[in-house]
One Martini backbone bead per residue (centre of mass of N, CA, C, O) as a GRO file, in nm:
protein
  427
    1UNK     BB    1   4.380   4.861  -3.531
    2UNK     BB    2   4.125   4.770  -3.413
    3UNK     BB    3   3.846   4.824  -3.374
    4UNK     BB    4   3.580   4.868  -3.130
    5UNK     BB    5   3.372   4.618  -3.216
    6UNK     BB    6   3.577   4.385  -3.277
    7UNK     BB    7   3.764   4.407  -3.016
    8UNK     BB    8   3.506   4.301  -2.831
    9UNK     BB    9   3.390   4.059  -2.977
   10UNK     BB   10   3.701   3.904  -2.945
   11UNK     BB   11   3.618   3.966  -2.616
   12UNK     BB   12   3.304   3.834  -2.569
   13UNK     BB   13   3.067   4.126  -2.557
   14UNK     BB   14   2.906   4.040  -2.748
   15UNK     BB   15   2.529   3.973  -2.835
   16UNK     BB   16   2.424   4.258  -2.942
   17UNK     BB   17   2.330   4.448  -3.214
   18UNK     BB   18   2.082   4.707  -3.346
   19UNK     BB   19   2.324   4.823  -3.572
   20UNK     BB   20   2.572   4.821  -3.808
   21UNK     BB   21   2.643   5.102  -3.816
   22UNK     BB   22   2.830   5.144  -3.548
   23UNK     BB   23   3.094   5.080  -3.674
   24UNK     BB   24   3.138   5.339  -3.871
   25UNK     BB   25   3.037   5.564  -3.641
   26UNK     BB   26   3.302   5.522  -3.466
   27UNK     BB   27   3.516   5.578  -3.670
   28UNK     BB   28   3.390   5.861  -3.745
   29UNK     BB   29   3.325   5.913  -3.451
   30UNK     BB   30   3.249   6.082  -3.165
   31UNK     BB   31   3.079   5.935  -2.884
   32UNK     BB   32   2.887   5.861  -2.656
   33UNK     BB   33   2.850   5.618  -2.360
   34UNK     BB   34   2.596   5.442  -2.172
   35UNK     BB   35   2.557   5.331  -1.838
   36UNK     BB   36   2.360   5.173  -1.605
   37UNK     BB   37   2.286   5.180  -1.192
   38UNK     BB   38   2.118   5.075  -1.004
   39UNK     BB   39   2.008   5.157  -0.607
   40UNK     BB   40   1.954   4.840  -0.501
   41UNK     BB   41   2.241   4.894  -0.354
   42UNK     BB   42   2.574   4.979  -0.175
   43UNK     BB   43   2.672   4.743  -0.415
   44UNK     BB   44   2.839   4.630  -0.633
   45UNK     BB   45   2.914   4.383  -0.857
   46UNK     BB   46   3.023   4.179  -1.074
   47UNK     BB   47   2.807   4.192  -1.318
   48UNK     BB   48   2.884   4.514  -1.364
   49UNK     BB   49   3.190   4.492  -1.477
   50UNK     BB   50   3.119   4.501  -1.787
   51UNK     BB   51   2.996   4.773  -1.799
   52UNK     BB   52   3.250   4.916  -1.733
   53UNK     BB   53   3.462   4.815  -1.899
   54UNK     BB   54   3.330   4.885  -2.125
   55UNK     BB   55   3.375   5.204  -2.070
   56UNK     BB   56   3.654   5.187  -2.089
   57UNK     BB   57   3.708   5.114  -2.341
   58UNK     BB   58   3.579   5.338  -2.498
   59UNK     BB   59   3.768   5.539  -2.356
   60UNK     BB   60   4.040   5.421  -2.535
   61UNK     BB   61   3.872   5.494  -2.811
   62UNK     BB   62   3.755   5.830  -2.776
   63UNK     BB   63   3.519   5.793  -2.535
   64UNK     BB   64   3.225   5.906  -2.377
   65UNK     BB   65   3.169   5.814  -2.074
   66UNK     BB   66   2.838   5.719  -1.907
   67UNK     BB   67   2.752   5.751  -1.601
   68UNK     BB   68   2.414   5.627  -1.467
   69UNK     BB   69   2.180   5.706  -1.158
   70UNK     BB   70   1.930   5.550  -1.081
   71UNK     BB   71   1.717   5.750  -0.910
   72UNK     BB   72   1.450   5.660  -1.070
   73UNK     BB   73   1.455   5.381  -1.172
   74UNK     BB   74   1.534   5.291  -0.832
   75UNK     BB   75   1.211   5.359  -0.752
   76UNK     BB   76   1.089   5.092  -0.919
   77UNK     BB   77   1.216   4.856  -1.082
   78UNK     BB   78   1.342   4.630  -1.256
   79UNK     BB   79   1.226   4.318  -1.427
   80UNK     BB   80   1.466   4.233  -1.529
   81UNK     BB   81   1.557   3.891  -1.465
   82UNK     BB   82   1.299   3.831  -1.291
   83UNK     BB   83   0.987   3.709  -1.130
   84UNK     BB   84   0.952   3.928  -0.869
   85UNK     BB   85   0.827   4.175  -0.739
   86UNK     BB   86   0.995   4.432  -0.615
   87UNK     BB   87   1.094   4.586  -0.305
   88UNK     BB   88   1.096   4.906  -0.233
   89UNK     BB   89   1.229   5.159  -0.089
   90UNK     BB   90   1.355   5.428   0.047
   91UNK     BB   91   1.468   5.696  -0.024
   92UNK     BB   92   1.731   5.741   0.159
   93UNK     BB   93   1.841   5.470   0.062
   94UNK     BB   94   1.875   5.514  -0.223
   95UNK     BB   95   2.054   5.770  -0.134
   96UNK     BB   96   2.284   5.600  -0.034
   97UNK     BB   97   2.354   5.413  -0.253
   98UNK     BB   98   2.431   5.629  -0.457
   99UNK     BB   99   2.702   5.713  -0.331
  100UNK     BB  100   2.824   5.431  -0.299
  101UNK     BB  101   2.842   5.390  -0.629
  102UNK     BB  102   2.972   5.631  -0.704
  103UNK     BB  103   3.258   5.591  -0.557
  104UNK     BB  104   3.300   5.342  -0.742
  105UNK     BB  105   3.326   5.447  -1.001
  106UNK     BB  106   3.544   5.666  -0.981
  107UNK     BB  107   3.760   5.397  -0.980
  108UNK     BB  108   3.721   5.368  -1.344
  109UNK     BB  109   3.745   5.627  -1.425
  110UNK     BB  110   3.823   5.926  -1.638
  111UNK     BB  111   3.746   6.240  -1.559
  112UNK     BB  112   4.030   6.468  -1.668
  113UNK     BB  113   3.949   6.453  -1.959
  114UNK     BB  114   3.860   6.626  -2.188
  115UNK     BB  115   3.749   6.444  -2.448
  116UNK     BB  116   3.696   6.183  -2.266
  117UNK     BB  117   3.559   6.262  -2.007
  118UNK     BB  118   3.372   6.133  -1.750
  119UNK     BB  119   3.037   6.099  -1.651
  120UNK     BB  120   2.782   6.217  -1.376
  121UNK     BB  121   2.462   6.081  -1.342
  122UNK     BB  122   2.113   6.144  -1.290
  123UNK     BB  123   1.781   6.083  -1.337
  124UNK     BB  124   1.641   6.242  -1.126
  125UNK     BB  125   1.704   6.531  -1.275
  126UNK     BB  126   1.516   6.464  -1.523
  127UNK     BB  127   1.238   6.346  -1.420
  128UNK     BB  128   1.090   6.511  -1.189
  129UNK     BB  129   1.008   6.769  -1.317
  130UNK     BB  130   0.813   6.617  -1.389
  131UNK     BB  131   0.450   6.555  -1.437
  132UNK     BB  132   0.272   6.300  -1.481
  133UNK     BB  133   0.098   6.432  -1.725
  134UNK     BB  134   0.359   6.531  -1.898
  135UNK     BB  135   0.481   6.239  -1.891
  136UNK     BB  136   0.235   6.129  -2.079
  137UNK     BB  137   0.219   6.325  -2.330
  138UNK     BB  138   0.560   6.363  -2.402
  139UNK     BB  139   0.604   6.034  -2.386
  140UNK     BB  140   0.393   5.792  -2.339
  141UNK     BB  141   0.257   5.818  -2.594
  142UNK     BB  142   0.509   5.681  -2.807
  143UNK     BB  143   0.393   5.370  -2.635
  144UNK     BB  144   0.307   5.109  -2.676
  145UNK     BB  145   0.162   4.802  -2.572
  146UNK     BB  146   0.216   4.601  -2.752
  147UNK     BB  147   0.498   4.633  -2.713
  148UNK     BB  148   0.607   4.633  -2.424
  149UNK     BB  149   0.476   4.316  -2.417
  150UNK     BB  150   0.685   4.196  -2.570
  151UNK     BB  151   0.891   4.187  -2.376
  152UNK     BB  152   1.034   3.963  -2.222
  153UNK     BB  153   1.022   4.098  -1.926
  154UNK     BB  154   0.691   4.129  -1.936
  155UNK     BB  155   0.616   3.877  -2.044
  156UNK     BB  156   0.726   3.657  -1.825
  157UNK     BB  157   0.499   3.809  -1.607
  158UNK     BB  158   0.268   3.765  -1.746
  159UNK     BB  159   0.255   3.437  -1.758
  160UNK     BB  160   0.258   3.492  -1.478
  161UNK     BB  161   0.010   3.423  -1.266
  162UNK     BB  162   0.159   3.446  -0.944
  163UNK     BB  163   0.286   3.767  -1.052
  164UNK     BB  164   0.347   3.939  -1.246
  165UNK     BB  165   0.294   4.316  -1.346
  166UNK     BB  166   0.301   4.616  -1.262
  167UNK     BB  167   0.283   4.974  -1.305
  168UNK     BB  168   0.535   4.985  -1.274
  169UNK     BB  169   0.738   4.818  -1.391
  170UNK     BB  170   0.604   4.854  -1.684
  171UNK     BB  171   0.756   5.153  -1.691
  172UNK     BB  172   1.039   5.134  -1.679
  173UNK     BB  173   1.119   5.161  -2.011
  174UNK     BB  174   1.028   5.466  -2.040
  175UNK     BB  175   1.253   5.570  -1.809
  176UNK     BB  176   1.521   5.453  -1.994
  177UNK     BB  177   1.413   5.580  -2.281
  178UNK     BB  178   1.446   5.863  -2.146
  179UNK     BB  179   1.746   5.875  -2.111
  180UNK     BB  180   1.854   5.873  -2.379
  181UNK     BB  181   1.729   6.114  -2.483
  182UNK     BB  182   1.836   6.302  -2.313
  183UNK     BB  183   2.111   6.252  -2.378
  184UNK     BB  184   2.157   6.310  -2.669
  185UNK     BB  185   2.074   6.645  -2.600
  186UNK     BB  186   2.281   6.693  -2.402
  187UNK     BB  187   2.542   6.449  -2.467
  188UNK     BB  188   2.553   6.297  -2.758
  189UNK     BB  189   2.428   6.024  -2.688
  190UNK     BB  190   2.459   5.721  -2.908
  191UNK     BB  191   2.526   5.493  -2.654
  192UNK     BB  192   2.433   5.178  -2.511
  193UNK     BB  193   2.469   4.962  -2.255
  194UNK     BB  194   2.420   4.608  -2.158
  195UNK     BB  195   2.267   4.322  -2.041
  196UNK     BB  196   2.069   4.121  -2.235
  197UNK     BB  197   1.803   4.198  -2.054
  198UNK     BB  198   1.810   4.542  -2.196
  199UNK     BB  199   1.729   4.531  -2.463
  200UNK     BB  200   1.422   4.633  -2.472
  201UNK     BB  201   1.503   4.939  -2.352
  202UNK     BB  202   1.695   5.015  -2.561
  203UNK     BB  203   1.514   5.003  -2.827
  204UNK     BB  204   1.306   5.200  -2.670
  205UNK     BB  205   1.469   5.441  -2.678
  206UNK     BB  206   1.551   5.437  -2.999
  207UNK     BB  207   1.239   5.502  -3.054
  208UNK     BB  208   1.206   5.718  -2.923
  209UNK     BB  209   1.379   5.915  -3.086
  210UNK     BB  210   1.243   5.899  -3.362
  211UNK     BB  211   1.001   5.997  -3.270
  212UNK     BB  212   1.118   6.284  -3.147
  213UNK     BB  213   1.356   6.345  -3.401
  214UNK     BB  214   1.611   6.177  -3.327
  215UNK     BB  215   1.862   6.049  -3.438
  216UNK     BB  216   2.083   5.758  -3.452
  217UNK     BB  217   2.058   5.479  -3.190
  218UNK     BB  218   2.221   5.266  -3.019
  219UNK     BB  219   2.346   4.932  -2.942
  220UNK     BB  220   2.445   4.691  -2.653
  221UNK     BB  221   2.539   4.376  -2.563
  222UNK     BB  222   2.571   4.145  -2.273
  223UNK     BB  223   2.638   3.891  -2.200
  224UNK     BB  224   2.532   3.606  -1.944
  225UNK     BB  225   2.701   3.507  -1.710
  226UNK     BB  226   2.817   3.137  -1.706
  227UNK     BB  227   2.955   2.880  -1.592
  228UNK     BB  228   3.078   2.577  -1.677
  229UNK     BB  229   2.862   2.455  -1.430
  230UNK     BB  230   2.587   2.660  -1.451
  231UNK     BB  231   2.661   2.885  -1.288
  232UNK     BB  232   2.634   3.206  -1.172
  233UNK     BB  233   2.807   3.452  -1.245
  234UNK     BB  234   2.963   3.597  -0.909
  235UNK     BB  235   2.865   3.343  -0.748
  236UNK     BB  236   2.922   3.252  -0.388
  237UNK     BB  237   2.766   3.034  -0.205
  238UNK     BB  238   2.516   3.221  -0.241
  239UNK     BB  239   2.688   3.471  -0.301
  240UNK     BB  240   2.764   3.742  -0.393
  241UNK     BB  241   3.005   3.945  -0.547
  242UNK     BB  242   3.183   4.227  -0.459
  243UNK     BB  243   3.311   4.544  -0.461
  244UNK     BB  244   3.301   4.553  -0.151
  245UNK     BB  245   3.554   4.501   0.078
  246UNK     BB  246   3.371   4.432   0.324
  247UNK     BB  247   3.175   4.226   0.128
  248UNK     BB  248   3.430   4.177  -0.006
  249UNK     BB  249   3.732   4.056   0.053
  250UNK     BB  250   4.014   4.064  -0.174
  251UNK     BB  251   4.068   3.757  -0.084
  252UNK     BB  252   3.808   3.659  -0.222
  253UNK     BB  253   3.832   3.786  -0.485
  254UNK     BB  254   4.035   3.603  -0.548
  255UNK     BB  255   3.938   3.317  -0.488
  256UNK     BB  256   3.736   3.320  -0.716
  257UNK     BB  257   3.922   3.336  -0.947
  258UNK     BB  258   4.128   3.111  -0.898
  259UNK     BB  259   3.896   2.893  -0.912
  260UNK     BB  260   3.877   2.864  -1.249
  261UNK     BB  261   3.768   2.705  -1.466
  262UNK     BB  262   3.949   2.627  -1.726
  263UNK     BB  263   3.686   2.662  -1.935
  264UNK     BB  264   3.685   3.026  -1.807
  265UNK     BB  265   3.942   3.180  -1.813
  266UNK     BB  266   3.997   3.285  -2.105
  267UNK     BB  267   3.692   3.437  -2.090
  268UNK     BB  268   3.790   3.616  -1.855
  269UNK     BB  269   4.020   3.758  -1.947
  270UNK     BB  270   3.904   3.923  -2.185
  271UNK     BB  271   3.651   4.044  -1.988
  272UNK     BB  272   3.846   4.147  -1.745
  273UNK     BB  273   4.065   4.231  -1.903
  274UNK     BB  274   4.364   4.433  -2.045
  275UNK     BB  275   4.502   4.221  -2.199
  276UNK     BB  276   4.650   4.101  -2.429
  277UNK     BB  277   4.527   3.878  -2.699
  278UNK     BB  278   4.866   3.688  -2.730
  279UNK     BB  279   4.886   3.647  -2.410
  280UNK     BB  280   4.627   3.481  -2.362
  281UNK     BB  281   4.700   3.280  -2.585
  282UNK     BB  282   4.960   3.206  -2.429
  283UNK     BB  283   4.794   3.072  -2.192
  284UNK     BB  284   4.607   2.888  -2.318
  285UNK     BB  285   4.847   2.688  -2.387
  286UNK     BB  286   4.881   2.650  -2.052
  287UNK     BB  287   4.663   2.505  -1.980
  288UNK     BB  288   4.655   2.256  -2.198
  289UNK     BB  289   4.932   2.168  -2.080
  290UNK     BB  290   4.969   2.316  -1.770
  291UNK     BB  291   4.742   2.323  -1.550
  292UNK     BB  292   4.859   2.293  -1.271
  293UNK     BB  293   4.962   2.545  -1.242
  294UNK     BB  294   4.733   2.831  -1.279
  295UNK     BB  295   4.851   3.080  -1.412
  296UNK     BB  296   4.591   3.209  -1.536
  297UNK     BB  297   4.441   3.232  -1.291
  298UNK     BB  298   4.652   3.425  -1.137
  299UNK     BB  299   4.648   3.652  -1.363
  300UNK     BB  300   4.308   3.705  -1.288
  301UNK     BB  301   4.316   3.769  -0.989
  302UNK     BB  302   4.530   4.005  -1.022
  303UNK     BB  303   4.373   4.217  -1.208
  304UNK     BB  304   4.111   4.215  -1.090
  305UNK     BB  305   4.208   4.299  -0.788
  306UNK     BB  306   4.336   4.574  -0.920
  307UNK     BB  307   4.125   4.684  -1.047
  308UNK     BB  308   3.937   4.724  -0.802
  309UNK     BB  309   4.182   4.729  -0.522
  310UNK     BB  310   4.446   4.783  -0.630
  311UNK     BB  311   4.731   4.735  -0.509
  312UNK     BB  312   4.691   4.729  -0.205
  313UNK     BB  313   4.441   4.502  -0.255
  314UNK     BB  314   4.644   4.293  -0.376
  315UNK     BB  315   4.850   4.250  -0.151
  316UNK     BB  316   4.648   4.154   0.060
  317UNK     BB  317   4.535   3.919  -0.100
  318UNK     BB  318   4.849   3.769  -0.114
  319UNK     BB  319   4.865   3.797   0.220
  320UNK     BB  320   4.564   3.651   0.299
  321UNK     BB  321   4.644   3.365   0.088
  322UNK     BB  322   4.906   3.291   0.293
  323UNK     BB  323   4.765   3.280   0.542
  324UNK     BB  324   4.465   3.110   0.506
  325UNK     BB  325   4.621   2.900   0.213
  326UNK     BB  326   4.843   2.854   0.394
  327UNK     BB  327   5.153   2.721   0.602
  328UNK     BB  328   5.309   2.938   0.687
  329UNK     BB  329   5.435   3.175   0.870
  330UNK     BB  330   5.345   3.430   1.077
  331UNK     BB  331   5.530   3.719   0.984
  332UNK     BB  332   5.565   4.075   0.959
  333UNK     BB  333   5.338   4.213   0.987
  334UNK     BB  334   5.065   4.444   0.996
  335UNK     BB  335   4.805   4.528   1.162
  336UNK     BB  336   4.626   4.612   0.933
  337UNK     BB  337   4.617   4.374   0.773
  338UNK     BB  338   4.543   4.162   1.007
  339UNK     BB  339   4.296   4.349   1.037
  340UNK     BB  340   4.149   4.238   0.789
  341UNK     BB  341   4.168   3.962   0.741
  342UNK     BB  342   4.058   3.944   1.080
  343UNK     BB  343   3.765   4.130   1.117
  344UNK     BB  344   3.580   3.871   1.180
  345UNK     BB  345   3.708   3.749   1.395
  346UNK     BB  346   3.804   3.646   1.708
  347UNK     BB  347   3.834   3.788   1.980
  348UNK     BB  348   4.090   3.918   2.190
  349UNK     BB  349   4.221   4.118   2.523
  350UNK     BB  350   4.575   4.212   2.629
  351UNK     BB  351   4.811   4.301   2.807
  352UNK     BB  352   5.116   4.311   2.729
  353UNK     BB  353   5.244   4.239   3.021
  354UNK     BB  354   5.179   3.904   2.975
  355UNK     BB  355   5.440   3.893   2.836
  356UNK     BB  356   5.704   3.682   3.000
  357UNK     BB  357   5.484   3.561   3.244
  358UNK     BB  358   5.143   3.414   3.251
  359UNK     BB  359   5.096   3.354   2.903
  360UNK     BB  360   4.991   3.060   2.813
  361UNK     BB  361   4.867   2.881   2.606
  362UNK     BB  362   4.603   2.810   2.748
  363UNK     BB  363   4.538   3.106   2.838
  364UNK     BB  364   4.491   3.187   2.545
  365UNK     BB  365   4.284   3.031   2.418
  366UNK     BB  366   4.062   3.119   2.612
  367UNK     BB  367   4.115   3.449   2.571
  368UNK     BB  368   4.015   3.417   2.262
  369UNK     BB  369   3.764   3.197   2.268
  370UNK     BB  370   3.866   2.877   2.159
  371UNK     BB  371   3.782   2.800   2.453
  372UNK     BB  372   3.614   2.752   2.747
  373UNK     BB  373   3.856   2.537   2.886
  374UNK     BB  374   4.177   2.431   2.996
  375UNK     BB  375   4.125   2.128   2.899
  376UNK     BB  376   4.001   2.189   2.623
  377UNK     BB  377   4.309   2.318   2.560
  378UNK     BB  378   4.473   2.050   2.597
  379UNK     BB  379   4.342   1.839   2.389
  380UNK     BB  380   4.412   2.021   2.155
  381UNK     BB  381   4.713   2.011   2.174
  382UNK     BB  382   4.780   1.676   2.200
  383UNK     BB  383   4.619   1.627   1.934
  384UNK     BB  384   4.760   1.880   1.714
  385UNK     BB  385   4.527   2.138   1.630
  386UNK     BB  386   4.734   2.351   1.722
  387UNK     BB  387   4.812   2.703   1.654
  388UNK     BB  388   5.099   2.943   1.615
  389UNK     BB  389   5.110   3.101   1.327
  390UNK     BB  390   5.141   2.861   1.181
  391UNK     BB  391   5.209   2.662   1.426
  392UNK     BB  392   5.312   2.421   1.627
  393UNK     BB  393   5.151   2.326   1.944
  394UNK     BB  394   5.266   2.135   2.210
  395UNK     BB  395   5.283   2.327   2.454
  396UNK     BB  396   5.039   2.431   2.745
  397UNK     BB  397   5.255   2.567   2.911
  398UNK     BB  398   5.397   2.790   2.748
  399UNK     BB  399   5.534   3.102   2.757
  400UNK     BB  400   5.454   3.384   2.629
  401UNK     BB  401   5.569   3.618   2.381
  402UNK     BB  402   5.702   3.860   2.154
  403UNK     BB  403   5.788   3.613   1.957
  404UNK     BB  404   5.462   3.531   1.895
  405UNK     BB  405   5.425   3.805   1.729
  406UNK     BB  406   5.300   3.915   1.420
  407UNK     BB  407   5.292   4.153   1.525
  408UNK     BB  408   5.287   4.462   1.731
  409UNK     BB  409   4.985   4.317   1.860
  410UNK     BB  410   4.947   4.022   1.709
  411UNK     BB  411   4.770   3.699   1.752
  412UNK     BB  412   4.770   3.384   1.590
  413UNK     BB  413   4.495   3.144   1.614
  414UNK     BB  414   4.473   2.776   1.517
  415UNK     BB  415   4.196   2.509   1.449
  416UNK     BB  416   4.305   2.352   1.218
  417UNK     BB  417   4.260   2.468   0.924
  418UNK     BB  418   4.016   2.757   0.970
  419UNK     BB  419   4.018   2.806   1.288
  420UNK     BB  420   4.006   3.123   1.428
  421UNK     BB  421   4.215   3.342   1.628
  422UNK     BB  422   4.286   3.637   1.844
  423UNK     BB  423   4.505   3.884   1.955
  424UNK     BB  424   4.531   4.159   2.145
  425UNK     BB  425   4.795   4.403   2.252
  426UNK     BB  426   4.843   4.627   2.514
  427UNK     BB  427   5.087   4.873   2.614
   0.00000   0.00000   0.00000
């Protein structure tokens, strides 16, 4: 079995390490290591992704994961990757984030194991009890203003003349460097992990560290990935890909792996799933003989939907993918499910007693809001462009019954390739 910074390396995880020793002393002992999350959002992204992995890994090769939220440090605002200054948030709101995250990340680690189970800390616990005086003298001291005006994220804010960087974004290297030591002091973590733009902030840690006297603290960096066409992964058509359900559904989280181009797929396999890397490599050929299949699209679309959202949230968007773009007929689902799927469509509702009375496919069209008068619900339908349950519907009289429902209480109807409405119907 290959060491663990092998492993990393082998499946594209590092772009630096701090130290060569890093090797060595994995192997030879066990010890933490933390990624920082801060709750700048109610949501993680796939961005989050690979370090959430990152602990995943550490943590099946015999180390114990620190998940840490970044209550103290999401109150000021990384500067890393920015170009201008983060707007605060209110605390309130810091905190509600907070919760959020926090829900999420648990969905993800081991807790349960005595030796190497995961913890989840907040750095505002150990941040507040300081006075500005006292974390000035015993933290402030330890750092040149020469080193950390070096350092990528503050210099590029620098240069530039209509931005800046104020002394709050200026300090935060300050703060997740004293999170470090922290950690190294409280539960013996040894090891930081984040990705390529926290380099910074990493080796400021692992200095504080030996300046406060304490031992040799190691850093990872993992690549900034960017899909082979120059877009920044994990943005889909100018919006984050969320790791909330809500904000980004299953079936979308499958929809953007799947359509991942060929030359992305073997790279994210590697990096977002715990496929064996012999079976990735037979993937790897069956892309370049046949790549029609999409096999291995489809194998990563459904791992990574299934790490994030559970066998469950797989099922969800596997059935929301054939219902969406397939033309399969729609039948036999469950309420449940159609309401995911079409959470957010255009509804109507109506008594159950209209079906197989007076409930004819014009008057359906109308009363989901899919047209606005029955003239141009006729129109629709004579055009050829109307579906019930994706099957197309030519007669505009005819009187719809209970086999016309998708499941045990909705119709769904469709004009064109994607324009959605449903009917709930009651009693």
């Amino acid at each position: 079995m290959a060491g663990l910074v092998e492993h990393l390396n082998d499946r594209g995880f590092i772009h630096q390490i701090s130290d060569p020793g890093l090797e060595r002393m994995l192997e030879q002992q066990r010890t933490a290591c933390y990624a920082g999350f801060d709750p700048s959002d109610s949501s993680l992204h796939l961005g989050h992704l690979i370090p959430i992995i990152g602990l995943m890994h550490f943590q099946r090769y015999g180390h114990r994961p620190i998940a840490v939220i970044g209550g103290a440090t999401g109150m000021i605002g990384d500067p890393s990757g920015r170009d201008r200054e983060r707007t605060l948030m209110s605390i309130d709101l810091i905190r509600s984030h907070e919760r959020s995250i926090q829900r999420q990340l648990e969905h993800f680690l081991n807790f349960d194991d005595t030796e190497t189970g995961a913890i989840m800390v907040n750095n505002y616990d150990w941040t507040h009890p300081y006075s500005y005086l006292d974390f000035l003298r015993e933290i402030g001291k330890h750092f040149s203003v020469n080193t950390m005006i070096s350092k990528e994220s503050v210099r590029m804010r620098l240069e530039s003349r209509d931005q800046g960087i104020s002394y709050t974004e200026f300090s935060y290297q300050i703060l997740q460097a004293f999170d470090f030591h922290h950690l190294w002091k409280t539960n013996g973590c040894k090891v930081q992990i984040g990705g390529s733009d926290q380099w910074g902030n990493i080796t400021a840690g692992i200095d504080l560290n030996r300046r406060l006297g304490g031992e040799q603290l190691y850093g990872i960096t993992f690549p900034l990935l960017m899909t082979a066409s120059g877009r920044k992964f994990g943005k889909s058509e100018g919006n984050a890909v969320w790791l909330d359900p809500i904000r980004t559904k299953p079936y979308e989280l499958f929809q953007y792996f799947i359509q991942t181009d060929d030359k992305d797929v073997i790279r994210f396999l590697k990096l977002f799933t715990f496929l064996d890397l012999k079976e990735i490599a037979e993937l790897e050929i069956l892309v370049r003989d046949e790549p029609q299949t999409r096999e291995a699209q489809k194998i990563l679309a459904s791992e990574v939907t299934r790490l994030i959202h559970g066998e469950a949230g797989l099922q969800t968007a596997d059935g929301s993918t054939r219902i969406l773009f397939g033309d399969e007929p729609i039948c036999n689902y469950t309420d449940s499910i159609l309401n995911r799927v079409f959470s957010d469509t255009p509804s109507g509702n109506l008594p159950k007693e209209h079906l197989e009375q007076d409930l004819t496919v014009v008057n359906a069209m109308v009363a989901s809001g899919m047209c606005g008068s029955k003239g141009e619900a006729r129109r629709l339908v004579s055009s050829g462009g109307f579906y019930i349950n994706n099957i197309r519907e030519t007669d505009p009289t005819r009187i719809l019954t209970v086999n016309d429902l998708a499941s045990d209480t909705i119709m769904v109807l469709r004009s064109g390739k994607k324009r959605y409405f449903i009917i709930r119907f009651s009693g």
